[in-house]
C-alpha positions in Angstrom: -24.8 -19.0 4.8 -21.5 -20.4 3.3 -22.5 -19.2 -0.2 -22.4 -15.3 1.8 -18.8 -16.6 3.6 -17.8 -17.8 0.6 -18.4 -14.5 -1.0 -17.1 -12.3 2.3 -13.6 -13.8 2.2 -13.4 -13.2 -1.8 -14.0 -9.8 -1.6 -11.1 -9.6 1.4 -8.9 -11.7 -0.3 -9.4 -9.2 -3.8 -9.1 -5.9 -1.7 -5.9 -7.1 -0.2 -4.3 -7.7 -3.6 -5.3 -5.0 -5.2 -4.7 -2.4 -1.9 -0.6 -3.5 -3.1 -1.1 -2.5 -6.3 1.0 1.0 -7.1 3.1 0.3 -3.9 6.3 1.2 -5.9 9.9 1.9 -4.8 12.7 1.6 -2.4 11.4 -0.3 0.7 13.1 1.5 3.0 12.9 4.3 5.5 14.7 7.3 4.6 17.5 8.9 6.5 16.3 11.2 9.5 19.1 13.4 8.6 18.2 14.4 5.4 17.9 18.2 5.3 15.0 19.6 3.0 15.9 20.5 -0.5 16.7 24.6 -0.9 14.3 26.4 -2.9 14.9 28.4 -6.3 13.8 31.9 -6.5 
């Protein structure tokens, strides 16, 4: 039984690393008033 929790919290411990991973860039919310980019034609 502790060998199986042993192995439980490993793998949620791994998965919560690795779920940051590629999380790159400003950390911050960007302006609401932001209008949308015009298109080319």
């Amino acid at each position: 039984m502790k060998r199986l929790l042993t192995a439980l919290i490993a793998i949620v411990a791994v998965s919560s690393v690795l779920s940051g991973c590629g999380q790159k860039g400003p950390l911050y919310l960007p302006d609401e008033t932001q209008e949308p980019a015009a298109q080319t034609e």
